[in-house]
TIRO-719871 format. One line per 3 residues: number of its first residue (from 1); for each residue x, y, z of C-alpha. Coordinates in steps of 0.2 Angstrom, whole numbers, plus 5000, padded with zeros to 4 digits. Example, Ala and Ser with C-alpha at 12.3 -4.5 7.8 and 13.67 -1.06 7.14 Angstrom:
2
1	5062 4978 5039  5068 4995 5036
This chain:
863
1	5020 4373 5645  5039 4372 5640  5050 4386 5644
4	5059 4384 5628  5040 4388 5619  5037 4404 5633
7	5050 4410 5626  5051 4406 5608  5032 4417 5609
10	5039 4433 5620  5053 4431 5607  5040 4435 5592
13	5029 4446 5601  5043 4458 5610  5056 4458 5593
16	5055 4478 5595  5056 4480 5612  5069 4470 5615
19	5081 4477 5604  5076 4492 5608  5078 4490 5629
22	5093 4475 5626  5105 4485 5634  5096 4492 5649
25	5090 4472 5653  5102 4469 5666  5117 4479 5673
28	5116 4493 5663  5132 4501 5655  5138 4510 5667
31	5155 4515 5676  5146 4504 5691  5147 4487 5679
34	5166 4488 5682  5173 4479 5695  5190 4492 5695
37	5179 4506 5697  5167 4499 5710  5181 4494 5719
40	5190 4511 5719  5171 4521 5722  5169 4511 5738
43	5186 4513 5745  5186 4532 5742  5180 4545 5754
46	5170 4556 5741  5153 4554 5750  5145 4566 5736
49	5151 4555 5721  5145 4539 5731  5127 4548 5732
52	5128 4553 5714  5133 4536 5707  5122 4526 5717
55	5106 4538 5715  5105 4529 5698  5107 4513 5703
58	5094 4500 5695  5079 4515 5690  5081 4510 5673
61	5067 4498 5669  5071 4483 5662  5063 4473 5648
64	5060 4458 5657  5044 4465 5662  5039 4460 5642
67	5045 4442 5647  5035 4439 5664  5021 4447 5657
70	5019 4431 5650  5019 4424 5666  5006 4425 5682
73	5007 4442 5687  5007 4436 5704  5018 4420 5706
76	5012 4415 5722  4998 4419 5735  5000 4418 5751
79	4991 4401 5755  5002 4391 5741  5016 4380 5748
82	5033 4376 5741  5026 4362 5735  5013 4372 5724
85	5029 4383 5719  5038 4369 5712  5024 4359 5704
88	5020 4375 5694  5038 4376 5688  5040 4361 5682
91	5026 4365 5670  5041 4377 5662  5054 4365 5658
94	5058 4354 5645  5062 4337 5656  5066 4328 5637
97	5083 4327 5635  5084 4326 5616  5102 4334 5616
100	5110 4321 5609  5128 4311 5613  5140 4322 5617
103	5160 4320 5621  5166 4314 5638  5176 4325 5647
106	5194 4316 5650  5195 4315 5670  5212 4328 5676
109	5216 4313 5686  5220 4302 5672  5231 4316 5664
112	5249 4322 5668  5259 4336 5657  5275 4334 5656
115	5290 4343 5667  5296 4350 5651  5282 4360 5644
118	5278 4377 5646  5263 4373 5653  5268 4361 5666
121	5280 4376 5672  5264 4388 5673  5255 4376 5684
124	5268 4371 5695  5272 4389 5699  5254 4389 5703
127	5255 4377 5712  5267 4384 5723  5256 4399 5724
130	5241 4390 5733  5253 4383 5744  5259 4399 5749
133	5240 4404 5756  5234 4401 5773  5217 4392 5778
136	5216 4405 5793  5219 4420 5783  5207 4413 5768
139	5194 4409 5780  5197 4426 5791  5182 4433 5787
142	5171 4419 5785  5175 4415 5804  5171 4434 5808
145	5151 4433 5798  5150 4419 5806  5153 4425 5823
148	5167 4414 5826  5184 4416 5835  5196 4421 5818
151	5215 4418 5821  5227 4426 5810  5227 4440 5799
154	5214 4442 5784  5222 4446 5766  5219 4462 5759
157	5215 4468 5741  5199 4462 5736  5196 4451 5749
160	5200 4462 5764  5187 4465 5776  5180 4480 5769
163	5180 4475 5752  5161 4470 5751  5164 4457 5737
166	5177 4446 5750  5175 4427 5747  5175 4427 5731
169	5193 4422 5729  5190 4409 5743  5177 4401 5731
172	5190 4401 5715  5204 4393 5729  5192 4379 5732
175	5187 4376 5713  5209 4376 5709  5216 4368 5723
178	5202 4353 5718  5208 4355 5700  5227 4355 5705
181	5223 4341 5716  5218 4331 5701  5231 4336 5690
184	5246 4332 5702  5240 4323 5719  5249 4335 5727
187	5247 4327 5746  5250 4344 5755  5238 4354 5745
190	5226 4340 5748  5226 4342 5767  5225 4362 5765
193	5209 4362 5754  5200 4350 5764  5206 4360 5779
196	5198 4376 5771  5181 4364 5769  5179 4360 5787
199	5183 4378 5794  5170 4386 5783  5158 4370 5786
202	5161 4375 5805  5156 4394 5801  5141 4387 5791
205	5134 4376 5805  5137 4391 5818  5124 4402 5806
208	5114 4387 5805  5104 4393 5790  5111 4384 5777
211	5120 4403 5773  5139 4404 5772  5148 4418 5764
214	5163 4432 5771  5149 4443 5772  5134 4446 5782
217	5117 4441 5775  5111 4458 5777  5120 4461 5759
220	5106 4451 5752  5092 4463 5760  5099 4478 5751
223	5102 4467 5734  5081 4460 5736  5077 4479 5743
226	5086 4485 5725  5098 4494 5736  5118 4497 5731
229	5128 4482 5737  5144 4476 5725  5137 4459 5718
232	5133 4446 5733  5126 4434 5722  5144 4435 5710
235	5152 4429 5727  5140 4414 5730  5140 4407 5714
238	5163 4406 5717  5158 4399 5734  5145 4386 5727
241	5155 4380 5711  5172 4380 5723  5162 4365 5735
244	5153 4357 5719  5174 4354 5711  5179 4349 5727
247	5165 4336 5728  5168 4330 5711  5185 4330 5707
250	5189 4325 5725  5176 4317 5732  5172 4326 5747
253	5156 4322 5754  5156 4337 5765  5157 4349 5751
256	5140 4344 5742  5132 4344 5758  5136 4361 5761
259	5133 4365 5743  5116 4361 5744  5112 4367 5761
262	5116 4383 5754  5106 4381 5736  5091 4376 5748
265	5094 4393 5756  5094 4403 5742  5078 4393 5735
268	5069 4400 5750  5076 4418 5748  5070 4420 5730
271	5056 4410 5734  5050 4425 5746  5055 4439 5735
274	5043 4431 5721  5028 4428 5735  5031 4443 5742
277	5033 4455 5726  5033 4445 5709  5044 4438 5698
280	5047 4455 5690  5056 4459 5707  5067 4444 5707
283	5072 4451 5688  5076 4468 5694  5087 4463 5707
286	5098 4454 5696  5104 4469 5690  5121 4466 5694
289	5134 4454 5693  5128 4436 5696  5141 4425 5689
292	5138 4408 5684  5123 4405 5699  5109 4396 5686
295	5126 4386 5680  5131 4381 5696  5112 4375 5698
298	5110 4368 5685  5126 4359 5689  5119 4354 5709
301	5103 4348 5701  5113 4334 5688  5121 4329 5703
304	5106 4326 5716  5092 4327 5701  5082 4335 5713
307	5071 4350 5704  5071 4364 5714  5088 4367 5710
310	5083 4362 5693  5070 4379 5695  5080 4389 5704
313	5092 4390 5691  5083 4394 5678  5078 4411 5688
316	5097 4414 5686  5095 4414 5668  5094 4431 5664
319	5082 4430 5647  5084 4448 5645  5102 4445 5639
322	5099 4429 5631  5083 4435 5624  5095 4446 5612
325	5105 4432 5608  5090 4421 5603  5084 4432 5588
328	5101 4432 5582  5106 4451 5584  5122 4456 5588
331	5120 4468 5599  5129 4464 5614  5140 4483 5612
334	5139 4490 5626  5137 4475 5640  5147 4471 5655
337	5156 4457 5645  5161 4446 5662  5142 4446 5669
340	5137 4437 5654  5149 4426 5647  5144 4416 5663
343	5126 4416 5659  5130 4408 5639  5140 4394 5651
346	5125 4389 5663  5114 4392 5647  5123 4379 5637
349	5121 4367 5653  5103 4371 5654  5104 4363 5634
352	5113 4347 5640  5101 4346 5655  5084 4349 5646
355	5087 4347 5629  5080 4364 5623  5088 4368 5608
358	5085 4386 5608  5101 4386 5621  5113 4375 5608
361	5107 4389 5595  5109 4405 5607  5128 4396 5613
364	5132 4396 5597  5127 4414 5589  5136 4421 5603
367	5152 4409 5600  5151 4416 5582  5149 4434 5586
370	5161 4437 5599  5175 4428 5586  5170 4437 5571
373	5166 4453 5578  5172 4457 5596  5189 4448 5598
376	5206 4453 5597  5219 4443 5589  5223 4432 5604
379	5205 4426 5607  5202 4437 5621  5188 4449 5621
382	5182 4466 5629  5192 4485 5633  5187 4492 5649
385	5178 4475 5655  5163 4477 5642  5161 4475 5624
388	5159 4490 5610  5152 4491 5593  5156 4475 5583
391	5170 4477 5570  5174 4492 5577  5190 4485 5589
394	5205 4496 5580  5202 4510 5593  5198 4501 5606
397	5217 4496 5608  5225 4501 5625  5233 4496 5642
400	5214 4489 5648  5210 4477 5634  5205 4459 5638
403	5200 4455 5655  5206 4438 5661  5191 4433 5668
406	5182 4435 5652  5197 4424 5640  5193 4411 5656
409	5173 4408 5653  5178 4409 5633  5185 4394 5636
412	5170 4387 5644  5160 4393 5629  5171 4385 5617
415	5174 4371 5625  5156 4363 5626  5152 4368 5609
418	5169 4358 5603  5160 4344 5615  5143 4346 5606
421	5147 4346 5587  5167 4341 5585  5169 4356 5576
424	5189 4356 5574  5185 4378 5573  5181 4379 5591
427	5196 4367 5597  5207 4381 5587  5198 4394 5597
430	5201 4385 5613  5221 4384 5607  5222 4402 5602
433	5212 4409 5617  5224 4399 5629  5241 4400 5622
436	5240 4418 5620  5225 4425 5633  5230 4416 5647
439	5246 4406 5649  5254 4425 5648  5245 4435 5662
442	5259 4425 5676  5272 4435 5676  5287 4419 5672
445	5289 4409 5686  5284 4421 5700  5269 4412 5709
448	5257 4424 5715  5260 4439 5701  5246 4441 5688
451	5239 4453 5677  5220 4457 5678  5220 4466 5659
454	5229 4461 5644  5236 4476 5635  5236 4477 5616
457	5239 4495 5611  5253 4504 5605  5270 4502 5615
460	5261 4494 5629  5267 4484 5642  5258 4471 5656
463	5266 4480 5672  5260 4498 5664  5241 4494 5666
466	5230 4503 5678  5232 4486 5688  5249 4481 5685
469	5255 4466 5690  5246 4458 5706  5253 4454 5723
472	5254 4437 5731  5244 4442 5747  5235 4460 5742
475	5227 4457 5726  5214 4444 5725  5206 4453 5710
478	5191 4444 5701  5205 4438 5686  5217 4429 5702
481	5203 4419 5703  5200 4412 5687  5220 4413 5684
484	5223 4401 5698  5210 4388 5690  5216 4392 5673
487	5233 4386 5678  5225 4372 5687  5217 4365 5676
490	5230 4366 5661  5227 4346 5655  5207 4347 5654
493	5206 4352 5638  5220 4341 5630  5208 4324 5627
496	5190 4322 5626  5182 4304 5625  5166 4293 5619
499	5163 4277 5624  5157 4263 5618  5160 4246 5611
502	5173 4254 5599  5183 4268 5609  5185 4284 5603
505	5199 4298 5610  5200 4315 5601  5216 4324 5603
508	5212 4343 5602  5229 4351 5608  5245 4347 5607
511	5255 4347 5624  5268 4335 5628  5257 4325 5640
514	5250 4307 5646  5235 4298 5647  5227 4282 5655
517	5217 4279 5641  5207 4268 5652  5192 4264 5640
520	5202 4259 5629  5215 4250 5640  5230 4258 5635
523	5241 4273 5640  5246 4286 5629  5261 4298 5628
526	5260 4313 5619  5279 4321 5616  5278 4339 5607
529	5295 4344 5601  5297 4363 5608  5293 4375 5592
532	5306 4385 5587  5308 4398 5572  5322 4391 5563
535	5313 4374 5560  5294 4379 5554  5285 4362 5560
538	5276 4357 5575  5282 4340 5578  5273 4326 5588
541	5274 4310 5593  5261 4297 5603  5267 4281 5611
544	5255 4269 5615  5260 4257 5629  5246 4244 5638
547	5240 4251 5654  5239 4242 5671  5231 4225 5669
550	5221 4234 5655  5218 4225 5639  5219 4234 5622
553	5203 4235 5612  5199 4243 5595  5197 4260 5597
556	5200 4276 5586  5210 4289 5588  5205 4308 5582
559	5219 4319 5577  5217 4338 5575  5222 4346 5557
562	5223 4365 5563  5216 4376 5553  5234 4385 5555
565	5244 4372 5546  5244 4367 5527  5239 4349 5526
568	5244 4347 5508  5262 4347 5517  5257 4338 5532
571	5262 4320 5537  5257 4310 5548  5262 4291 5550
574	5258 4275 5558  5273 4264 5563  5282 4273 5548
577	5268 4272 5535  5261 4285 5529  5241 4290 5529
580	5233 4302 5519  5231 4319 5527  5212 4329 5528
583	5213 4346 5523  5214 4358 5537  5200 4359 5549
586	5197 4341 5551  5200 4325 5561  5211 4313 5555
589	5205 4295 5562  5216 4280 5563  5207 4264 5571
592	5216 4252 5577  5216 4238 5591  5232 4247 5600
595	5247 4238 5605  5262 4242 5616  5275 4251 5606
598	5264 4258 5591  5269 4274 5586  5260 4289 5575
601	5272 4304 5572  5265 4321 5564  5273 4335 5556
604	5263 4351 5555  5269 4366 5545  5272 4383 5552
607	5271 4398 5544  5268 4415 5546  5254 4425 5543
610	5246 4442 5545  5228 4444 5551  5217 4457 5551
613	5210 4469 5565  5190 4465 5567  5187 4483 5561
616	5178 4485 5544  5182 4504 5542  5195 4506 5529
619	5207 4518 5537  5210 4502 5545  5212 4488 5534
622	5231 4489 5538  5231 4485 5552  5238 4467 5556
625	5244 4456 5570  5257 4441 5565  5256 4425 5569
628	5268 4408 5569  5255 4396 5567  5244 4396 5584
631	5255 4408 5591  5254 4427 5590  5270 4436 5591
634	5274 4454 5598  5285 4465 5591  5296 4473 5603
637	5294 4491 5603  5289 4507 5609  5276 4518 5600
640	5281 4512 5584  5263 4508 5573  5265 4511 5555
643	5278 4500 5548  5281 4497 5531  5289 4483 5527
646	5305 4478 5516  5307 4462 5509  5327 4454 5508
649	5326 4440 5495  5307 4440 5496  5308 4436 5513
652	5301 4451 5526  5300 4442 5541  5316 4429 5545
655	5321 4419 5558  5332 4421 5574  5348 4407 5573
658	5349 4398 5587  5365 4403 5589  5363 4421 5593
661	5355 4419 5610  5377 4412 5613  5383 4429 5610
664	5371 4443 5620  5380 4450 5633  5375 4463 5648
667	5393 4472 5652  5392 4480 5670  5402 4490 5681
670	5402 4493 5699  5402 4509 5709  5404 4507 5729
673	5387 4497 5731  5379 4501 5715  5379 4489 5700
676	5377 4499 5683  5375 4492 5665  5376 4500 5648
679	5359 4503 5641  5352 4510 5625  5343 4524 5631
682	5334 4533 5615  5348 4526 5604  5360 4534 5614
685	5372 4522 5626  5372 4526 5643  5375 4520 5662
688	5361 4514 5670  5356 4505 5687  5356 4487 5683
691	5338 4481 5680  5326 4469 5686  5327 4455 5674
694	5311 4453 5664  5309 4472 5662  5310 4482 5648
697	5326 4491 5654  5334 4473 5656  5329 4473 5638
700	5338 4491 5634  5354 4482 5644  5357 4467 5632
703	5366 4469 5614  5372 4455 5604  5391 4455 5599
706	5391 4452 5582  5408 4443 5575  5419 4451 5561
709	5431 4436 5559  5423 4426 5549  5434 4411 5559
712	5424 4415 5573  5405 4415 5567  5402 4398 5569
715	5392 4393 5586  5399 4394 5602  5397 4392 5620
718	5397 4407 5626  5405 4428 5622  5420 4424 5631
721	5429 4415 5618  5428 4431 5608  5440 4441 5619
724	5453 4447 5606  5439 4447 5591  5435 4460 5581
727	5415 4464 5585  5399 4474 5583  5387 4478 5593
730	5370 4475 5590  5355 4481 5604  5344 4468 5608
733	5326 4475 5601  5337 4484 5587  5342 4470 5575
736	5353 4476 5562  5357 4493 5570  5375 4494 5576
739	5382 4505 5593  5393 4517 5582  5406 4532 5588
742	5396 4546 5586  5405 4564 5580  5404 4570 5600
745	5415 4554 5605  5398 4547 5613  5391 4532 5607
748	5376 4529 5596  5365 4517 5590  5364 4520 5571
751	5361 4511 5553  5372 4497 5549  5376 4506 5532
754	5393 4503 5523  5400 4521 5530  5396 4518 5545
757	5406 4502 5547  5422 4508 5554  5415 4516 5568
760	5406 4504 5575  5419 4489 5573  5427 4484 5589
763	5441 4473 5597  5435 4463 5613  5450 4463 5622
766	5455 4455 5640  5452 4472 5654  5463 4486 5654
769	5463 4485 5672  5470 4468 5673  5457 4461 5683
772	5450 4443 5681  5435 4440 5671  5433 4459 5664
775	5435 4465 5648  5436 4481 5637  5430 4486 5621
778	5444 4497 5609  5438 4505 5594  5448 4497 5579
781	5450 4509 5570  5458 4519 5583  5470 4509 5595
784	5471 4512 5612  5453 4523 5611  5441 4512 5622
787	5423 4512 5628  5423 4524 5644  5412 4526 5658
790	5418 4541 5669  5427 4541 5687  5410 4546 5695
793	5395 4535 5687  5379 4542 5691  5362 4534 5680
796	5360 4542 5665  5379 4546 5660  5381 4546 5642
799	5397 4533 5637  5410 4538 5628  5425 4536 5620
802	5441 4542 5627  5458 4538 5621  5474 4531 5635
805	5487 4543 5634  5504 4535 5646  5496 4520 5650
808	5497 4521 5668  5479 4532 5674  5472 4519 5683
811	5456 4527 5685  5454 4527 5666  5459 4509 5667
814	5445 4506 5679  5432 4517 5669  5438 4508 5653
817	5433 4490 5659  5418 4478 5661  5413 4463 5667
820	5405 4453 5653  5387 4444 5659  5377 4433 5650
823	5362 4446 5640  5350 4449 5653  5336 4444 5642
826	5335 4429 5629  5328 4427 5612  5313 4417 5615
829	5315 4401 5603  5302 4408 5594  5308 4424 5590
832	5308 4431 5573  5316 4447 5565  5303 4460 5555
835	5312 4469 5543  5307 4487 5542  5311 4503 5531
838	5317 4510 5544  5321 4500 5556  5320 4481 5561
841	5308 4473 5576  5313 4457 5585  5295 4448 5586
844	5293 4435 5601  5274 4424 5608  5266 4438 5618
847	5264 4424 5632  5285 4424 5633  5283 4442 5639
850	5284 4451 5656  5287 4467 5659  5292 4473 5640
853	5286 4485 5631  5277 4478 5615  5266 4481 5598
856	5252 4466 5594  5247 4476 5581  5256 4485 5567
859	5249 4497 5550  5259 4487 5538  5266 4492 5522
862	5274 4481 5511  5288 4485 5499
């Protein structure tokens, strides 16, 4: 009998129960489901609340009793063999593959991004980060379960020796350093991961079972005994995929072996739990966090063909959840979101292998519910790690919106569907999801500093989260390690491929990147002009040139009309002729026997747009995020929400010259060892500590001298050419707002309105105290009255204006005077201005942002 036919019939027979038991099939809701919380629970010393929690752990029956009911109520005797066991599951699968063709993955190998990109930075401080990690300190507990001698010191965090899910990181190492080593052939990480493969192949041959993990296999007894343990099987499944990516993206031989020595162990294990108990048992214990384990099978099995992995993975498949998917029912509120993403991923495999289209149709329900219901505007998903009522996100936003983990197994989702159909809508979900749920949780070029949630409430910022930013060597949360194959595996996703007599290449992102296009024996260079506000198009170019010894055939290249741009203003050219553009959405296709030197040249529009929160009550139909074509743009701000909006020559939302960036300055003064700045502290100017740069203070210590002279508002190089210009000062984060003599003689940060002009106009003038490189700043309208400090600075001092009287106090000269710096943060290129009622917003890509303190979303109100 076909599995996909068992189930199609429990499917009609168990409708009710189902949707009435969905949520208590597997890891029930609970604060246990989260990761943070289990964490924190099993580091604490509250014995009682440990008994408390854990006295509910997995009573709750599940419905996959109504499924293997169908089943034997007594999978095995006794007297039956393995062999009997796997005869009688193979009488459950679907060994047809009627899938279909499907696109080829392009190999990372043939696939470099360029030094200039955004990207290539991301993964090159990456990059730097798996460098940074030891083999011993990685394997450091691995060596102890094993009963081997372990040198060094083990890392802490999540994989410290108490934590009980350690190893899991290990396995997300082995899985990145194999995608890195594909994207850049990097010779020193190559000899470190395969390093890390023999040392943990030595602690696998010292247990000699086939079992290899950080822990002791005695956490398997208490998961088969429904016992509390912190997901063993989440930490296996990292371990297995890490040695099935080194095997195939490097070729190391060792890995599989050691891959399958450890499948074969697990096959035994759940073999025993079945004969022993039943296969309701084995169902019951997978009530906890299992990862991608009937994927990764799945995957072993395409690789050795042999079935028992084949049927193994399909115990991992967890019908309970994807029962719920199959009759089409959104009701996935309430789930652990990271525990079943996973399972979508090795169900849509299980498709590819068996050709059981119940799992192309249960891939893409979920694909379209999550989007339509459950995701925030940057393609992420989830609030607290689980998902809540669909169209119901508007109060779900806050600091712990979006794990990391669950953005990275999206793009799994996404990205086999695209494969599947060349549907040009999942390609836009894989843009969005990565160029604003994922390329922003580094924190800039700092390797080893991630975020595990992506805030999206009001006033939020990434280092304020119950997480904050990681630590290099004391993290290893769940979301470092799908953040260090995210950013290794930046290119994979650029190019897909079919084969054939006639070629085929479909280009699904634009990255400035290159390709050995070997089928069709050229090479391609993709060249994206950075995006910028001031010139609304995205710009690329491909060169084709012939490839080593490789011959150019016919082939067609695919070329991706986002559903962001207007293609009735679109161009695109072929050695300088134009060809008609498809309406957003599609493939343009050019066929051509490629030459050296050919050239196509796109130019997409970019505009912005508003787009709802998935919320369907109308107390919220206001509420909007703003996008610049893929990217969406936060608005610097602190609790700021209801916005209404004020249009200057029909235009609400303008863009940021490129020029301005020239003129923002940081002025600074020091006080024995202490470095202070003026910042704009509630509006007020004031004396601060100098900040951290990428922080919001750095943000409060950076204004923009704005020129009077009209002689002198053309661009320059920098704010020193201004000395002896009349000036305003403009903060950073409040465009259009000016620092303005207030009637105390402090300063203020006001309205740029007409009355308020000659208090706010200034002369930049060379430093009172005569010193090189240091200016002043004297109010015009009141010569000799300059900006002053105080002769004993302490953070927090209100500035001043204070008038010289002979000229000759040279501790007023000394209070009076600054040095000028370069603005201690910059205007991203894509930065935009907002135009408010009551006050303006500078809007800047989320991924652009560190530690500042940001709106995604606003209740706008137009004017």
């Amino acid at each position: 009998m076909k599995f996909g036919l068992i189930v199609t019939v429990a499917l009609l027979l168990h409708i009710t129960f189902l949707v009435c038991l969905a949520k208590e099939c597997t890891n029930t809701p609970s604060q246990l489901s989260s990761h943070t919380f289990r964490n924190e629970l099993l580091r604490s010393n509250n014995e009682s609340l440990k008994t408390e929690m854990f006295s509910h752990y997995h009573l709750t029956p599940t419905d996959d009793s109504a499924w293997s009911s169908l089943l034997p109520r007594k999978m095995l005797r006794e007297e039956e063999d393995e062999y009997s066991w796997t005869i009688m599951y193979r009488k459950i699968k679907n060994s047809d593959n009627s899938s279909g063709s499907f696109l080829k993955d392009v190999s990372l190998h043939d696939v470099r991004l360029d030094p200039s990109t955004f990207q290539w930075r991301a993964q090159q401080t990456n990059l730097e980060y798996l460098l940074m990690l030891d083999v011993d300190g990685l394997s450091w507990s691995f060596r102890k379960a094993a009963g081997l001698v372990a040198p060094g010191d083990p890392y802490g965090g999540w994989e410290g020796p108490g934590s009980e899910l350690r190893g899991h990181f290990v396995g997300h190492y082995l899985s990145a350093t194999a995608y890195m080593w594909a994207s850049t052939h990097n010779e020193t990480l190559k000899e470190k991961m395969s390093s890390l493969v023999s040392a943990l192949s030595a602690c696998q041959e010292k247990v000699g079972t086939g079992y290899l993990s950080a822990f002791p296999s005695s956490f398997f007894d208490r998961f088969e005994a429904i016992k509390p343990v912190w997901a063993p099987y989440y930490t296996i499944h990292k371990i297995l995929a890490g040695l099935v990516d080194q095997y195939k993206l490097a070729g190391n031989s060792q890995a599989l072996k050691m891959a399958t020595w450890m499948a074969d162990y697990f096959y035994v294990r759940v073999r025993n739990v079945i004969k022993m108990y039943s296969v309701e048992r084995h169902w019951q214990s997978l009530n906890e966090e299992t990862g991608g384990m009937n994927d990764v099978l799945y995957q072993i099995y395409s690789i050795t063909g042999d079935s028992k992995y084949l049927l193994l993975a399909h115990l991992f498949d967890k019908p309970c959840f994807l029962g719920v998917l199959a009759i089409q029912a959104d009701d996935i509120s309430g789930f652990h979101s990271n525990t079943h993403i996973p399972i979508v991923v090795g169900s849509q495999l299980r498709y590819e292998i068996t050709g059981d289209p119940l799992h192309k149709e249960i891939s893409m329900f979920f694909m379209d519910i999550v989007n339509a219901s459950h995701s925030y505007a940057t393609g992420g998903t989830s609030v607290g790690e689980f998902w809540q009522d669909p169209k119901r996100l508007a109060t779900t936003l806050q600091t712990e919106n979006e794990e990391s983990c669950t953005t990275y197994n999206m793009l799994k989702v996404s990205r086999n569907l695209f494969r599947w159909t060349k549907e040009v809508s999942y390609a836009d979900y894989y843009e969005r999801a990565l160029t604003n749920g994922v390329l922003g949780i580094q924190r800039g070029t700092e390797p080893g500093k991630m975020i595990y949630m992506l805030p999206l409430g009001k006033g939020v910022s990434k280092a304020v989260t119950y997480h904050g930013w990681g630590t290099p060597y004391d993290a290893f949360w769940c979301c470092y390690g799908t953040g260090i194959e995210s950013f290794s595996k930046l290119g994979d996703s650029i190019y897909f491929q079919e084969d054939g007599e006639s070629p085929a290449l479909y280009v699904t992102q634009y990255i400035s990147s290159s390709l050995d296009w070997k089928s069709s024996g050229v090479s391609l260079s993709q060249t994206v002009k950075p995006v910028v506000s001031w010139d609304p198009y995205m710009r690329v170019t491909f060169t084709f040139s012939s490839s080593k010894g490789g011959m150019g055939k016919e082939s067609t290249l695919n070329l991706r009309i986002p559903v962001w741009t207007n293609s009735e203003s679109a161009k695109v050219s072929l050695n300088g002729q134009s060809l008609k553009v498809p309406a957003s959405g599609n493939f343009l296709s050019i066929k051509q026997n490629w030459k050296s030197g050919n050239q196509v040249t796109m130019e997409l529009p970019l505009s912005i747009r508003t787009e709802a929160i998935k919320d369907d009550r109308p107390e919220y139909a206001s509420l909007q995020a703003i996008l610049y074509g893929p990217y969406l743009l936060a608005g610097l701000t602190s609790r700021e929400w209801s916005i209404t909006t004020q249009a200057k020559d029909n235009i609400w939302i303008s863009s940021i010259p490129e020029t301005h960036n020239s003129h923002l300055v940081t002025l600074s003064q020091q006080s024995g060892n202490v470095s202070y700045v003026l910042s704009n502290n509630n509006q007020t100017i004031t004396i601060e500590a100098i900040p951290a740069p990428g922080t919001q203070a750095a943000v409060a210590a950076t204004f923009r001298l704005v020129t009077a002279d009209d002689s002198k508002g053309g661009i320059s190089t920098g704010p020193e050419e201004l000395i002896g210009s009349q000036v305003m000062i403009e903060p950073f984060d409040f465009p259009g707002m000016l620092v303005t003599q207030a009637t105390d003689s402090s300063l203020a940060v006001q309205g740029s309105s007409s009355s308020d002009k000659e208090a706010s106009r200034f002369r930049l003038v060379a430093g009172v105290d005569g010193k090189q490189g240091s200016v002043s700043l004297m109010l015009e309208s009141k010569k000799g009255c300059y900006v002053y400090s105080d002769q004993t600075m302490k953070a927090g001092m209100k500035l001043r204006l204070k008038c010289e009287s002979d000229g000759t106090d040279e501790k007023f000269k000394e209070a009076a005077s600054f040095v000028l710096r370069k603005g201690m943060s910059q205007y991203n290129p894509m930065s935009f201005v907002m135009n408010g009622a009551q006050r303006n917003f500078v809007l800047s890509p989320l991924f652009s942002l560190r530690d500042e303190t940001y709106n995604v979303y606003f209740s706008l109100q137009q004017t």
